[in-house]
C-alpha positions in Angstrom: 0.0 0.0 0.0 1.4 3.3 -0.9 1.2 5.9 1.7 -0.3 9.3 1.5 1.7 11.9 1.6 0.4 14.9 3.9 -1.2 18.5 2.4 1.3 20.4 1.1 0.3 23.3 3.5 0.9 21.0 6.7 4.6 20.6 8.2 4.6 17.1 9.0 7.8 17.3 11.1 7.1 20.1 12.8 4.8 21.5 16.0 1.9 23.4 15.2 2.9 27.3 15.7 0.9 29.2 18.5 -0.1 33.0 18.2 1.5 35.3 20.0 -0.7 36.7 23.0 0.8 38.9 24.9 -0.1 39.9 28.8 -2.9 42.3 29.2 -3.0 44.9 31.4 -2.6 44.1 35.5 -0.4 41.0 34.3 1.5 43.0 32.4 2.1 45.6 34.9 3.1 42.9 37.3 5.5 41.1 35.1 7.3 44.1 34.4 7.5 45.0 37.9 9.0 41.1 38.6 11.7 42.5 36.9 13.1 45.0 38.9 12.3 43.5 42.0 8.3 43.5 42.6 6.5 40.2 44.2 2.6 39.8 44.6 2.2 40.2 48.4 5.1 42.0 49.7 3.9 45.2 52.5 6.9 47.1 50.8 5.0 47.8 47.6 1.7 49.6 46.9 -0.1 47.9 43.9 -1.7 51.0 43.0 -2.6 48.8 39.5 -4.3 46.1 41.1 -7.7 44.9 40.0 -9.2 43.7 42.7 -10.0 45.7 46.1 -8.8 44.5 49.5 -10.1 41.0 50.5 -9.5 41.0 54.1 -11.7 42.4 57.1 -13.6 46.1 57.0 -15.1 47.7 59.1 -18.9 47.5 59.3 -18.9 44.0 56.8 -19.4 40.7 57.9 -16.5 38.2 58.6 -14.6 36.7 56.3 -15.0 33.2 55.2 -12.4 31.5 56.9 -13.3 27.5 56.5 -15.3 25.6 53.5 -17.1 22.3 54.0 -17.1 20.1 51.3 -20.5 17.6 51.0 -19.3 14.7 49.3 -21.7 14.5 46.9 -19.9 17.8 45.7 -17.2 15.9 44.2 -19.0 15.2 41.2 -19.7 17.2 39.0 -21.8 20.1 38.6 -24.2 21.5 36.5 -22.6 23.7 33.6 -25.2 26.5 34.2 -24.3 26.4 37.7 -26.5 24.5 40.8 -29.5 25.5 41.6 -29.4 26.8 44.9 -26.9 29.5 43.7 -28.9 30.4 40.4 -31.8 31.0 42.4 -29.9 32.8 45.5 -28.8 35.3 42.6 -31.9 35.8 40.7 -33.3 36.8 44.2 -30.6 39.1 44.8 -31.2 40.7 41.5 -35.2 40.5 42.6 -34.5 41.9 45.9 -32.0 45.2 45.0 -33.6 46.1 41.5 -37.2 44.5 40.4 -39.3 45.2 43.6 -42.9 45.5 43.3 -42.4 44.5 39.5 -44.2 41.8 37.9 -41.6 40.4 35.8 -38.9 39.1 37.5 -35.7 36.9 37.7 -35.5 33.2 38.4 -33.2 30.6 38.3 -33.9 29.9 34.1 -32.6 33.5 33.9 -29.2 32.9 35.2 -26.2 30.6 34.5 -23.0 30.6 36.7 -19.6 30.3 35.1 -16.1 30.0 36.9 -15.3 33.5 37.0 -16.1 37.0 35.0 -13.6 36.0 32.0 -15.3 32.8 31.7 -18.8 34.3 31.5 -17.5 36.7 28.6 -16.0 34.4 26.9 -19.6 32.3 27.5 -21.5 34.8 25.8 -18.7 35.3 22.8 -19.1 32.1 21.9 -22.8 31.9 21.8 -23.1 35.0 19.7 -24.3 34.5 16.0 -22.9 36.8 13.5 -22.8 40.2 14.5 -21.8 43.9 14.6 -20.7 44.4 17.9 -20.0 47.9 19.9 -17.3 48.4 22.1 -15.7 51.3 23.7 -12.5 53.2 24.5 -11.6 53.2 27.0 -12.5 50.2 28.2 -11.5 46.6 30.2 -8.3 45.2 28.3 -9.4 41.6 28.2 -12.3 42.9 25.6 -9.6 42.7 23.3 -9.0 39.0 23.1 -12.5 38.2 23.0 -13.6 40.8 20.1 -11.1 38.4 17.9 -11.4 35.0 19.3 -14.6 34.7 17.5 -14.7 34.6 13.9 -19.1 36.2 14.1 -18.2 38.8 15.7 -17.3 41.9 13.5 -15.8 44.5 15.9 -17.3 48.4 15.7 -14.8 51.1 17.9 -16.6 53.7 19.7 -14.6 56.2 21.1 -15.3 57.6 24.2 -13.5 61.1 24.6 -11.3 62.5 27.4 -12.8 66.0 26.5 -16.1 64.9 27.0 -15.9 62.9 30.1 -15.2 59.4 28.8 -19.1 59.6 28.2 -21.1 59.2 25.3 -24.7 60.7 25.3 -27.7 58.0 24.6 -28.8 59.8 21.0 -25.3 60.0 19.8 -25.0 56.2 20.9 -28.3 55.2 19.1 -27.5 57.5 15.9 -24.4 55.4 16.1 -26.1 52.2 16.8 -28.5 53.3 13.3 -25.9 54.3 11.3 -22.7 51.5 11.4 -25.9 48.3 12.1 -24.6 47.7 15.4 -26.7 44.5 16.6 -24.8 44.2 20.2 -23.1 46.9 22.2 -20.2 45.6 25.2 -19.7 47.8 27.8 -18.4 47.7 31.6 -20.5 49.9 33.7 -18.9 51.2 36.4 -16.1 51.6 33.6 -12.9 49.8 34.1 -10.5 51.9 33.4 -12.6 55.3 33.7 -14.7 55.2 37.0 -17.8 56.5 34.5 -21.0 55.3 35.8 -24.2 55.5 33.4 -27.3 55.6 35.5 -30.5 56.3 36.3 -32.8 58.2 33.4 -29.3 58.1 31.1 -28.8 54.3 31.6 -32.9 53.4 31.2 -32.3 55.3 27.7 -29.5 52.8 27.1 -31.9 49.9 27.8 -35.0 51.6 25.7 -33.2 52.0 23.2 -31.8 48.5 23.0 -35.3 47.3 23.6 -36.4 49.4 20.5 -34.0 48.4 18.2 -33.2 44.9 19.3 -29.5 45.5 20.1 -28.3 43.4 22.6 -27.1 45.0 25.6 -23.8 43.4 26.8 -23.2 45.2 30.5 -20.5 44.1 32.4 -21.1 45.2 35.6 -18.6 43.7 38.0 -18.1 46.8 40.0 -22.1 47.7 40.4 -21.6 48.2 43.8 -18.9 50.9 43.7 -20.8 53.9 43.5 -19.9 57.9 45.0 -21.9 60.9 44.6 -20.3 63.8 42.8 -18.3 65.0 46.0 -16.8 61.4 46.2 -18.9 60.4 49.5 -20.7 57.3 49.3 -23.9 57.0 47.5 -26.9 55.9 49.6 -30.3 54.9 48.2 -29.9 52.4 45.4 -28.6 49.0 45.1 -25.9 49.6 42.9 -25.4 50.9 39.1 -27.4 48.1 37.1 -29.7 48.5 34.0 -31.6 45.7 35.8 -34.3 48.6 37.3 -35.3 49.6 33.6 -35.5 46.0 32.1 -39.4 45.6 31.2 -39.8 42.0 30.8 -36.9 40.3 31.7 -37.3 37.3 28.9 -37.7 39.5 26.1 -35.6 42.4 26.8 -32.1 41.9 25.4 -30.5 43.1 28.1 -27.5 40.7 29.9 -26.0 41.5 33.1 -22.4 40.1 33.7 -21.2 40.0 37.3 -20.3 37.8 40.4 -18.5 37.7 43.7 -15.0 39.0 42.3 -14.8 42.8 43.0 -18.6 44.0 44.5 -18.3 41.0 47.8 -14.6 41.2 47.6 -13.6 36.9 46.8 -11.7 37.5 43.3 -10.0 34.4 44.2 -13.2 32.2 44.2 -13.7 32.6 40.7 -17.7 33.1 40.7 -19.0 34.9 38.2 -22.8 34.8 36.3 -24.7 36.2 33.3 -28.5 37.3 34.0 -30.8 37.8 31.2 -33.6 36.2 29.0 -33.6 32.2 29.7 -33.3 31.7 26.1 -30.1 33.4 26.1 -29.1 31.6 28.9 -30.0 28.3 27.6 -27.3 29.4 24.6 -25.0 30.6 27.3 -24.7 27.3 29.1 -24.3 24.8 25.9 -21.5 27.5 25.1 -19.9 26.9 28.7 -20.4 23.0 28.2 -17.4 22.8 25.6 -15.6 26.2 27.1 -15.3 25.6 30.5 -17.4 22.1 31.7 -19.2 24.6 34.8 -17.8 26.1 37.8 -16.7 24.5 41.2 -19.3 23.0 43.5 -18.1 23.3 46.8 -17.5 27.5 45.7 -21.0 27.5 44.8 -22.1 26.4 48.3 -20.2 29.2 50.0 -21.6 31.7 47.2 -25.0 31.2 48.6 -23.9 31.8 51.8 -22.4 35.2 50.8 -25.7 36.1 49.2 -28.1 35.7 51.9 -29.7 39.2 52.1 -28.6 40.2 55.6 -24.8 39.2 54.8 -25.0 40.8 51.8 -26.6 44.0 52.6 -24.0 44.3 55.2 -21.2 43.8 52.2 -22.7 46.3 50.3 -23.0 49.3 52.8 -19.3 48.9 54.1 -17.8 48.4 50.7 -19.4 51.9 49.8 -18.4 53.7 52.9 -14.9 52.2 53.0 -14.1 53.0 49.4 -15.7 56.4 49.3 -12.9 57.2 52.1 -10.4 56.2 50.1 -11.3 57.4 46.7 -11.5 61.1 48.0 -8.2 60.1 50.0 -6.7 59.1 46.3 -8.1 62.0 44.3 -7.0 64.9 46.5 -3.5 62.9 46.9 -3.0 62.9 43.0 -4.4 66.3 42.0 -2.2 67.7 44.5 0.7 66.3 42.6 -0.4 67.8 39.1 -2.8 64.9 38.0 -5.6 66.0 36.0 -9.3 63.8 36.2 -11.6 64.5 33.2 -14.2 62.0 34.0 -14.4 64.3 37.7 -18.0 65.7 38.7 -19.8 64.4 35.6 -23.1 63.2 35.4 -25.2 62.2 38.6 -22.5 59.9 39.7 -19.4 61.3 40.4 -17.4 57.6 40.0 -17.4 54.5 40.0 -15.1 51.1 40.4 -12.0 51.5 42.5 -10.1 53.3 40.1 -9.3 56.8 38.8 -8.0 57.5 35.6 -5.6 60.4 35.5 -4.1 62.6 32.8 0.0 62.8 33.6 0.7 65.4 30.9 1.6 68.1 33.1 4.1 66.3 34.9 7.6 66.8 34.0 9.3 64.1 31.7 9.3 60.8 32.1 6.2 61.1 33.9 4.3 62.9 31.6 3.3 59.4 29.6 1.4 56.5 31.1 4.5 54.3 30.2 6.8 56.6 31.8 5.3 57.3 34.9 4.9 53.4 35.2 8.5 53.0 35.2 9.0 55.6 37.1 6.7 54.5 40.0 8.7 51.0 40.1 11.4 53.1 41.5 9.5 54.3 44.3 8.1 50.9 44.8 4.6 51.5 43.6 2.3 49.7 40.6 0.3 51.8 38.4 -1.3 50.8 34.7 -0.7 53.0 31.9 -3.9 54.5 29.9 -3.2 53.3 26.7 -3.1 49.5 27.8 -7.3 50.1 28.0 -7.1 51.6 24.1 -8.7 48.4 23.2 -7.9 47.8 19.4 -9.0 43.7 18.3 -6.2 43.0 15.3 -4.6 45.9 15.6 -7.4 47.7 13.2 -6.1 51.4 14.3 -2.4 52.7 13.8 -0.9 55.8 15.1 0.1 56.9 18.7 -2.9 56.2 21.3 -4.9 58.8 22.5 -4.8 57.5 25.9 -1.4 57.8 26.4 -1.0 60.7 28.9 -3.0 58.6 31.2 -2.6 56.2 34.2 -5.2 54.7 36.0 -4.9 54.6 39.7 -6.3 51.8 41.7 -7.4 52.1 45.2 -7.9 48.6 45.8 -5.9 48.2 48.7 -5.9 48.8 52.1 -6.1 52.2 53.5 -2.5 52.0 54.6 -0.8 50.7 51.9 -2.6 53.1 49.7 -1.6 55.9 51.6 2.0 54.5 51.9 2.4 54.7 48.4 0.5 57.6 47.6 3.0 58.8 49.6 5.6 57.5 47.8 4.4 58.7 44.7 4.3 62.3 46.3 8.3 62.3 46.9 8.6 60.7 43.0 7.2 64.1 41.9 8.8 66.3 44.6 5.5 67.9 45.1 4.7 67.4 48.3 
């Protein structure tokens, strides 16, 4: 028998090549930093990049989980879509903060659980037929990855504008939306880099217009529960910033909400995240998640429910808001004392969001008048920061030229008050501006 020689096209002798995907954002911060002497942990450092906020005690929240129980039966596995006490303990979470006295509401067919906020992303990316989709700038680096991992989904940039507030208003949006056939818009609301939060009457007209149209509303709101008022104290009142208030009927609006227990109840290392939304879109969700990712951890799940309980919760919520208004205001003055300029500052009916600022550098004197630079810079003084442009999200590299973002620098202040205040500090004798 003769043997068949392999396509042409194929190197038989050779390993399959891999694409080149570099570190995004925090990683990349912190591998740089590795370099010259940075490791995750160490009290000598202020990771003033970090992306997640302080996961130890606070005052006012409840105490930390300290032990987990594992039920035997929870070695098996689980559910792709997540188990069913945990779908249903965030459907009535959702129920409880946003839908009151509504007559459509959540219920466990309108939610699937995936191992973490990536994982839920990626869920939905997969699921999604061919499409134009939306995104903004600035916005979460990780977008990036998933706007070309998926050969339906046609990218469409949005720019949002440092002279404007990183904001966009809801008829230029749907004029947008008209005009380039947008069928699905991704967003993170609080914004990641940006602190923006769309809300109230300006957020409903995101969701009526979505529900007009028929463009699917992709809102990743991981930090819904990091909300200030325009003098940076913390907000009091409302559950957190969610387009779930404004959804009519929740299994016909196109509305998806993507969150968990990462940033908002302070367990990024449990790796719980969901989607909430119309079943049917959840039912595509969680065949996507059966080939991605197999389902998230049982034993997790159990403690998730735990953390959910509405007393617990509540209790979260308030100190989380009090506790990081402090140290927002503490970070802002800090930073425009040394020169730093915010433009998102004072606009709209929420003053921020997240646990970040993002600050224009250009009036500082060289090096530090670049994102890049004052990075580099900062490693000297043994402090983390993320440079601007890192959040210029740009899938394939569609856009050339120098990045608009790159005078900027967004400032986390994740940590504890000390810390942040240690390298604030720092920072302070960097510039000689104290």
């Amino acid at each position: 028998m003769t043997a068949v020689a392999p396509p042409s096209s194929i190197a038989s002798n050779h390993p399959p090549a891999f694409r080149d995907l570099p570190f995004m954002g925090v990683i990349r911060v912190n591998n740089e930093a590795a370099k010259v002497g940075y490791t995750m942990g160490d009290p000598s450092w202020s990771n003033l990049g970090q992306g997640q906020p302080e996961v130890g005690e606070m005052e006012g929240a409840p105490a930390r989980f300290g032990e987990l129980k594992i039920d035997p039966a929870d070695h098996a596995y689980g559910p792709v879509e997540g188990i069913p006490e945990l779908r249903d303990a965030v459907a009535a979470h959702y129920n409880r903060l946003y839908r009151a006295g509504k007559t459509s509401v959540y219920t466990r067919e309108n939610v699937a659980i995936a191992p973490g906020g990536r994982a839920a992303l990626t869920r939905l990316g997969a699921a999604l037929a061919p499409c134009k989709l939306g995104y903004f700038t600035p916005d979460y680096t990780a977008y990036e990855d998933l706007l070309t991992a998926f050969g339906t989904i046609r990218p469409v940039h949005i720019e949002l504008k440092a002279s404007e507030g990183f904001r966009i208003a809801p008829k230029t949006l749907a004029a947008r939306v008209s005009k380039d056939g947008i069928n699905a818009l991704l967003i993170s609301n609080p914004c990641n880099p940006t602190g923006v939060a769309i809300c109230g009457e300006e957020l409903r007209a995101w969701v009526e217009m979505a529900r007009a149209r028929g463009t699917t509303l992709l809102m990743d709101e991981f930090y819904s529960h990091f909300a200030y008022a325009a003098d940076g104290s913390a907000m009091a009142g409302i559950g957190g910033v969610s387009a779930a208030p404004f959804v009519e009927d929740v299994n016909a609006d196109p509305v998806l909400l993507i969150d968990g227990l990462t940033k908002c109840f302070r367990y990024p290392g449990w790796r719980v995240g969901w989607v909430v939304g119309p079943r049917e879109i959840i039912q595509k969700c969680t065949a996507a998640g059966s080939f991605l990712d197999g389902g998230p951890s049982r034993p997790i799940q159990r403690a998730a429910v735990e953390v959910l309980k509405p007393a617990r919760a509540g209790q979260e919520l308030a100190a989380v808001r009090r506790g990081f208004a402090i140290k927002h205001k503490m970070t802002v003055e800090a930073l425009q004392a040394l020169g730093v300029r915010f433009p998102a500052a004072g606009k709209g009916s929420v003053g921020s969001g997240t646990f970040y600022v993002f600050g224009d550098v250009s009036s500082l004197p060289a090096p530090m008048n670049t994102g890049e630079g004052f990075m580099r810079e900062a490693f000297k003084h043994r402090v983390l920061t993320v440079p601007g442009e890192f959040f210029d999200v740009n899938p394939g590299r569609a856009r050339e030229g120098p990045s608009p973002l790159g005078s900027f620098v967004r400032f986390s202040f994740g940590p504890p008050k000390e810390n942040l205040a240690a390298g604030l500090a720092r920072l302070g004798e960097m510039v000689g501006r104290r």
